[in-house]
C-alpha positions in Angstrom: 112.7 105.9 95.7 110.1 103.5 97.2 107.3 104.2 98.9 107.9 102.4 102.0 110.9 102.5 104.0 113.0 99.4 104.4 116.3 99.3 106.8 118.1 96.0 106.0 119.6 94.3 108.9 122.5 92.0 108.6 121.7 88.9 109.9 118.2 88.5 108.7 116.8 87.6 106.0 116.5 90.4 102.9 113.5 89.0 101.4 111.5 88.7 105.1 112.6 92.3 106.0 111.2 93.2 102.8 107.8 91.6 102.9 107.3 92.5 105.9 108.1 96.6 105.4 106.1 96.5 102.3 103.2 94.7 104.5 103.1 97.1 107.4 103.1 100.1 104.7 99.6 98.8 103.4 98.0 97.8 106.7 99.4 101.2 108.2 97.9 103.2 105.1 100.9 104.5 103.7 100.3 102.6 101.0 96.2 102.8 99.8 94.3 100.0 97.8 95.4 100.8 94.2 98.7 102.4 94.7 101.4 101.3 92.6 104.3 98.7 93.8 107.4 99.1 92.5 108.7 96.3 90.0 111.0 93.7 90.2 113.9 96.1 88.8 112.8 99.5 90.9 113.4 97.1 94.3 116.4 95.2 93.1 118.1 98.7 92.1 116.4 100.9 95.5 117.7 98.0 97.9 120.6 96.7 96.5 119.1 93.1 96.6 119.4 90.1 94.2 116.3 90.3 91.6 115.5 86.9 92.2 114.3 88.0 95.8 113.1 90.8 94.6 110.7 88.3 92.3 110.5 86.3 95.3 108.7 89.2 97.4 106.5 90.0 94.9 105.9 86.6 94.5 104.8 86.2 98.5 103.3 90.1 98.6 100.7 88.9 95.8 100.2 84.9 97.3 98.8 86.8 100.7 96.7 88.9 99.2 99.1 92.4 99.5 99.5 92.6 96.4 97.6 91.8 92.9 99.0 92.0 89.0 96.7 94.1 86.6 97.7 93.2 83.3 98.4 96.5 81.1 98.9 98.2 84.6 100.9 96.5 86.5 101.4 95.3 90.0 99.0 97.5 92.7 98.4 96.9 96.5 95.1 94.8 96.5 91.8 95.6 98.0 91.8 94.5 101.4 90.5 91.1 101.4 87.7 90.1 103.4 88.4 87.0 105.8 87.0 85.7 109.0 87.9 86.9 112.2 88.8 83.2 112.8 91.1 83.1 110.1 92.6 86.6 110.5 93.8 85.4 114.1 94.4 81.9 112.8 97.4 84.1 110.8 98.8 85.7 113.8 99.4 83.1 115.9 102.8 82.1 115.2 104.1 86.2 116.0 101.3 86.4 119.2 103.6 83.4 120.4 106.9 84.5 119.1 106.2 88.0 121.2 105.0 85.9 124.2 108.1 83.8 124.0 110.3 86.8 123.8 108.6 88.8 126.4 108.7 86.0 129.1 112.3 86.0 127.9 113.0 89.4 128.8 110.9 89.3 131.9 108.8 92.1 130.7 105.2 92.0 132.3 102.0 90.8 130.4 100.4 94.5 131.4 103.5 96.3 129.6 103.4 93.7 126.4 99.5 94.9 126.3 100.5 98.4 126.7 103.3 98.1 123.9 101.2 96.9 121.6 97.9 99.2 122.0 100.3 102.2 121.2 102.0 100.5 118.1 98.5 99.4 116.8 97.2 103.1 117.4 100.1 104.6 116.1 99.7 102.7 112.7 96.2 103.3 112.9 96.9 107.3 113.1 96.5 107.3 116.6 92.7 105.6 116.7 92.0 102.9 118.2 88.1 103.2 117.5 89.1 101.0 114.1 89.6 98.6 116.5 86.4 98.7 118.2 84.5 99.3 114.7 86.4 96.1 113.0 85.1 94.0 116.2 81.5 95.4 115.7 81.8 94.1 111.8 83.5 91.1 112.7 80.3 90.1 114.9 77.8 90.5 112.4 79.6 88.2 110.2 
């Protein structure tokens, strides 16, 4: 059994659906800095899914930083890595304008976007959103 939960979706790529579950289980918590990932074998076999994209989102997990490879250990979810609040946002861009796009597109108002978003981030967060407020305090000292 893994330690995230992943839903594949027909249609969509396997290897994106699965970066991105086993991303949102790190930033959410569910997964802690040092827990184990499951190998190469553990996903192809849990998800049904080709083991070279199982390599492959290992491969992408551990080239952003998710992930990191302790020899003798194994592959662990990484410390969180410390960046710039420049370059943090510089990384969101792309899905801030894919969820503007999409909005507009659905004619859903720029108040109810804001709103969406505040719960999901608080929900991941464990219903907080004073880490919010704390990261922004850290981020202007740097």
């Amino acid at each position: 059994m893994l330690p995230f939960p992943v839903t594949l979706v027909p249609g969509e790529s396997p290897y994106r659906q699965v970066v991105y579950a086993a991303t949102k289980a790190v930033v959410s918590g569910v997964m802690p800095p040092g827990a184990p990932f499951p190998s190469v074998r553990e996903l192809s076999q849990a998800l049904k899914i080709n083991p070279n994209t199982a390599h492959k989102v290992v491969q992408e997990l551990v080239r952003n930083g998710v992930l990191q490879v302790l020899p003798g250990v194994g592959t662990v979810v990484a410390e969180a890595a410390r960046s710039s609040r420049a370059e943090r946002r510089a990384l969101l861009s792309t899905q801030v304008e894919q969820l503007v796009v999409e909005a507009r597109r659905l004619g859903v108002r720029e108040q109810d976007v804001l709103d969406a978003v505040s719960a999901r981030w608080a929900e991941l967060s464990g219903g907080s959103t004073s880490s919010r407020a704390a990261s922004d305090d850290a981020d202007e000292l740097e």
